[in-house]
C-alpha positions as CSV (number, residue, x, y, z in Angstrom):
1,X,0.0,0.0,0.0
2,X,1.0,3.1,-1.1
3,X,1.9,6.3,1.2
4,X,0.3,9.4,-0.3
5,X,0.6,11.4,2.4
6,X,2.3,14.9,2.0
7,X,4.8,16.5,3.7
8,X,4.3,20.3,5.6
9,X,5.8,22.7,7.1
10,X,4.5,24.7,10.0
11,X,6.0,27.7,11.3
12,X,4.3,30.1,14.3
13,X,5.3,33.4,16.3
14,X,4.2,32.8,20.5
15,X,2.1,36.2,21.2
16,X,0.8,35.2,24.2
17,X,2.6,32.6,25.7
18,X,0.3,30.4,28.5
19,X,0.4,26.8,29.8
20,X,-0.6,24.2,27.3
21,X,-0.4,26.5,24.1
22,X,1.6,23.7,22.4
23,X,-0.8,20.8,23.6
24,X,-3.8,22.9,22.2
25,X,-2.4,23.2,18.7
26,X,-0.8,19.5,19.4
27,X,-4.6,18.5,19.9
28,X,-6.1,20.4,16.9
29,X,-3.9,18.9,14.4
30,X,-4.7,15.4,15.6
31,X,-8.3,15.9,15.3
32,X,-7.9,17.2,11.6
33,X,-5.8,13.9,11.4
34,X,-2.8,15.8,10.6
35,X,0.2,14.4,12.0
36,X,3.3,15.8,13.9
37,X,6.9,14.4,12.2
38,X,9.4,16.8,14.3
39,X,8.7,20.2,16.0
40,X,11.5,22.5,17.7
41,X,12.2,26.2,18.3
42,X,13.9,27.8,15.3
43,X,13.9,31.2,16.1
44,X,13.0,33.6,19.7
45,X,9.5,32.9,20.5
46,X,9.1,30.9,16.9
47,X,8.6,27.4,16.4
48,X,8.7,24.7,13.7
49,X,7.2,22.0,12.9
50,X,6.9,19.0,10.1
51,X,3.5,17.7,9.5
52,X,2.3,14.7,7.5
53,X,-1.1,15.4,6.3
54,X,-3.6,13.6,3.5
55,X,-5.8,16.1,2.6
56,X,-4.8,18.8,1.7
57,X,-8.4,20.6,2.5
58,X,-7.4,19.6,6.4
59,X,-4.1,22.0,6.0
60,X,-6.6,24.3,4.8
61,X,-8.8,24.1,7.8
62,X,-5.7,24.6,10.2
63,X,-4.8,27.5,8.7
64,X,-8.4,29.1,9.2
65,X,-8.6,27.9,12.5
66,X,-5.0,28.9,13.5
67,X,-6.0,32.5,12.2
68,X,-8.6,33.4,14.5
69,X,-6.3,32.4,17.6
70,X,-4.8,35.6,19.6
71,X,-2.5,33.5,20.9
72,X,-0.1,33.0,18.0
73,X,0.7,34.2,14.5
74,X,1.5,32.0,11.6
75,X,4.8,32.2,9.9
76,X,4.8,29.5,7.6
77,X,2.1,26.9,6.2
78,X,4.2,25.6,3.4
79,X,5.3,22.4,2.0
80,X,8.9,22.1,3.3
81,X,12.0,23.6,1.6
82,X,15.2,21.9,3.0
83,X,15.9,25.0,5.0
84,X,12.7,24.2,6.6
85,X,14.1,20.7,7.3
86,X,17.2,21.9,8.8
87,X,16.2,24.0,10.6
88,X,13.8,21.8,12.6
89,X,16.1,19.7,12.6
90,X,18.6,21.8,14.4
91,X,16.7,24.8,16.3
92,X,17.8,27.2,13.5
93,X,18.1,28.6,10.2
94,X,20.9,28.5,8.0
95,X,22.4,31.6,6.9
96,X,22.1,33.0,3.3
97,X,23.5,35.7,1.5
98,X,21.1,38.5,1.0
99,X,22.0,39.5,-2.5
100,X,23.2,35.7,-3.6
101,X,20.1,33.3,-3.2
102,X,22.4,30.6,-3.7
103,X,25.0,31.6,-1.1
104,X,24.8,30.0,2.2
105,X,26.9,30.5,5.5
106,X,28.2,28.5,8.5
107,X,31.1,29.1,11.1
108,X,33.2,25.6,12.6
109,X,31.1,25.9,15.1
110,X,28.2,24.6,13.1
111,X,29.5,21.5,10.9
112,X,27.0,19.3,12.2
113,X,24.0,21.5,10.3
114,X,26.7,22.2,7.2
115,X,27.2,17.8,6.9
116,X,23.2,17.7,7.1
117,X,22.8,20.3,4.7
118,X,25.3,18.9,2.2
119,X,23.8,15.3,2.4
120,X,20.7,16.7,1.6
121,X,21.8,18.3,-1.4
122,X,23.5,15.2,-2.3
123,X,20.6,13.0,-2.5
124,X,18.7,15.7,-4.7
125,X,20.2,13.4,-7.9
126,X,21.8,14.3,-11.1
127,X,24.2,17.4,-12.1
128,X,25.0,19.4,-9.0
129,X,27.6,21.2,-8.6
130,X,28.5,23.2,-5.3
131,X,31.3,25.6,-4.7
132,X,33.2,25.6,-1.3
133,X,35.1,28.8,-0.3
134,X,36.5,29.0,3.2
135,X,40.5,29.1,4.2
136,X,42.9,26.4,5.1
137,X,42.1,23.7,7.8
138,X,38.7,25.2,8.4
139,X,36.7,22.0,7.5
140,X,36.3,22.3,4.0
141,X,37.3,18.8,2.4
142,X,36.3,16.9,6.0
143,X,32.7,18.3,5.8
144,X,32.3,17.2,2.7
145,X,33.3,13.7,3.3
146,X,31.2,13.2,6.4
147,X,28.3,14.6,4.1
148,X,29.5,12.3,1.7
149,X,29.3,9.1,4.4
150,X,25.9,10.7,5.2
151,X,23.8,10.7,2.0
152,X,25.4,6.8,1.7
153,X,27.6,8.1,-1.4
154,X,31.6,7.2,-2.4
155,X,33.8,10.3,-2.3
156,X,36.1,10.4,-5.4
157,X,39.4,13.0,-5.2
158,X,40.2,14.9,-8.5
159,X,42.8,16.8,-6.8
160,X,43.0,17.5,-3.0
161,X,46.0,18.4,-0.8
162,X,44.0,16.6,2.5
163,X,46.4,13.8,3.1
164,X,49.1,14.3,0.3
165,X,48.8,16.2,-3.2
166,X,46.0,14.2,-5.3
167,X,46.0,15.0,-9.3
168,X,44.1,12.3,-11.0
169,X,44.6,12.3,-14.9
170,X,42.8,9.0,-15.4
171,X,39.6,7.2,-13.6
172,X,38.9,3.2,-13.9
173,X,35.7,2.9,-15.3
174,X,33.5,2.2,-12.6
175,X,34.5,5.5,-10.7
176,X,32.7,7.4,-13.4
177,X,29.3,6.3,-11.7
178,X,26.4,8.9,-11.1
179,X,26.5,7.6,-7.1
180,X,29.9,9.1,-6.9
181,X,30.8,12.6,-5.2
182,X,33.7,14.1,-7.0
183,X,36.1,16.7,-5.0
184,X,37.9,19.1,-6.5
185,X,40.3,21.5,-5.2
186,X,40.0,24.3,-7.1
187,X,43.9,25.5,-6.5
188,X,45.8,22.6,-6.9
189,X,43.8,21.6,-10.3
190,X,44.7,25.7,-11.4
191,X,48.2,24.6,-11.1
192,X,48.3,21.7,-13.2
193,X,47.7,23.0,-16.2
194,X,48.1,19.0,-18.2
195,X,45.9,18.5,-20.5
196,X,45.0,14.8,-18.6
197,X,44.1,15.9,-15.3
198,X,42.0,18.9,-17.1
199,X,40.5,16.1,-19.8
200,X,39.4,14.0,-16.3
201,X,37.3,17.3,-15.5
202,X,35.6,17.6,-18.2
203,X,34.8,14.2,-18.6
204,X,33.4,14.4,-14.9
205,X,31.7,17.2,-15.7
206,X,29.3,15.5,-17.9
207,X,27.9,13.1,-15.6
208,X,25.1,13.5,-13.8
209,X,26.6,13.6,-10.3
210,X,27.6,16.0,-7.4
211,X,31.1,17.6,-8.4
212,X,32.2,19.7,-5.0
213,X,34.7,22.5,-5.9
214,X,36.5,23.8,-2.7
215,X,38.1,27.3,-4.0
216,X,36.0,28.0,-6.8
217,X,36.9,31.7,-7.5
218,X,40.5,30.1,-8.4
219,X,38.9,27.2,-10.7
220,X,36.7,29.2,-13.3
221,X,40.0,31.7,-13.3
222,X,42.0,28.3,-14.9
223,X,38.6,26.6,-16.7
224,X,35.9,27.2,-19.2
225,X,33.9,27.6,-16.6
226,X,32.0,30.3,-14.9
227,X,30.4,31.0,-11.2
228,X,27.0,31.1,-12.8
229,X,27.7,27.0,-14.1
230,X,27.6,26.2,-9.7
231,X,23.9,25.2,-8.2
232,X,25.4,26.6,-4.6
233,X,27.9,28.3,-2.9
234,X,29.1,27.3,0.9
235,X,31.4,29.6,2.5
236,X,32.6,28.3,6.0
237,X,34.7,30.2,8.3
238,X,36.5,30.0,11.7
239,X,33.9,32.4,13.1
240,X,31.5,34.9,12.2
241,X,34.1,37.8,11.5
242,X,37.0,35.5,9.5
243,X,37.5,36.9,5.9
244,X,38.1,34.7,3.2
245,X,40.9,35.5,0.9
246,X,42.4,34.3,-2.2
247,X,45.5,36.6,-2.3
248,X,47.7,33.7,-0.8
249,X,46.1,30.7,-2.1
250,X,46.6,31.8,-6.0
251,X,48.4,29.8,-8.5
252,X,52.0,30.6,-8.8
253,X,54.1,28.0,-10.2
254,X,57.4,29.0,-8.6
255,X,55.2,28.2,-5.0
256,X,55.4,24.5,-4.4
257,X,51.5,24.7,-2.2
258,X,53.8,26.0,0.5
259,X,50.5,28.4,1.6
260,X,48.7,25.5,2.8
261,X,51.0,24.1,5.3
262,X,48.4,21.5,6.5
């Protein structure tokens, strides 16, 4: 049997905070046969929630009744986005750049959400590809193999400086599978300017995987391609106030990857 139940997400402002406010809403939604997945706080005086409902004239009825409460104001009857998810998931929202829509945020402080939120996007299937951009030993290339472990995928290094300098000019044919995640740092393939490494990339490029770029400002500088070719951006710093630069971490042949001193 079939599960044609759809997935919701509830978000409300406390007005009037009282005993039992939760366990009156809680009750409401059980009587329209609408159930309760997850629920947390994800913002002051806001929370979330992930509902499973049938009938999509019952989500209707909440939201009427729900209006005429003083008690609370509603934020969000939507089905979910993955933000929604996340941030249910983790008592709050995900930052995102203002102007850039597909720009998101996070400090070292909050790799848990950032592995989450890359898994996520790794399950979505076919072409994605996600830019990186955060500074030496921040947590770049380790988030993205936890994420990888997470959404049950194989990692797959085009060039990475994590353990020892990686440049692969060749793949075996079953790595060229669509389950793969393919990480590429964006410097070290800049430097290595052979045609088989580059041939490798472009080759990967046309499967209908997740390719991760960790520095891409530096890789459209030494490729065909452009920012507006990446799905997302992820920029990940130490803290809140750390600026990520590119004035060390460009290609100079004479500099033997001596800025990375990992």
């Amino acid at each position: 049997m079939t599960d044609d139940r759809k997935d919701w997400y509830f978000e409300y402002e406390i007005l009037h905070n009282r005993p039992g406010l939760l366990g009156d809403i809680a009750s409401l939604m059980g009587m329209l046969s609408i159930n309760i997945i997850m629920i947390n706080g994800v913002e002051d005086a806001r929370r979330g929630m992930l509902l499973l409902s049938r009938d999509d004239r019952q989500i209707k009825r909440l939201r009427i009744i729900l209006d005429i409460m003083e008690t609370i104001e509603i934020r969000k009857l939507r089905r979910p986005k993955l933000r929604d998810k996340l941030a249910v998931m983790h008592g709050r929202y995900i930052k995102s750049d203002s102007d850039d829509k597909k720009t998101f945020r996070f400090v070292r402080d909050e790799l848990g959400v950032l592995v989450d939120f890359m898994a996520e996007l790794f399950n979505k299937g076919g072409h994605v590809l996600i830019g990186i951009r955060g500074m030496p030993r921040v947590g770049k290339t380790e988030s993205i193999v936890a994420a990888s472990v997470s959404a049950n995928k194989r990692w797959l290094f085009l060039s990475s400086t994590l353990l020892k300098q990686t440049v692969r000019t060749k793949l075996m044919k079953d790595e060229y599978s669509t389950d793969n995640v393919f990480i590429i740092d964006g410097v070290v393939s800049a430097k290595q300017f052979g045609e088989d490494h580059w041939r490798v990339l472009r080759e990967v490029m046309q499967i209908p995987a997740v390719k991760v770029v960790e520095h891409p400002d530096i890789f459209v500088q030494q490729s065909d391609y452009t920012l507006d070719d990446f799905d997302y951006f992820i920029e990940l710093r130490s803290d809140s106030d750390q600026e990520i630069t590119y004035k060390s971490l460009e290609p100079d042949q004479s500099d033997e990857f001596s800025m990375f001193d990992f």
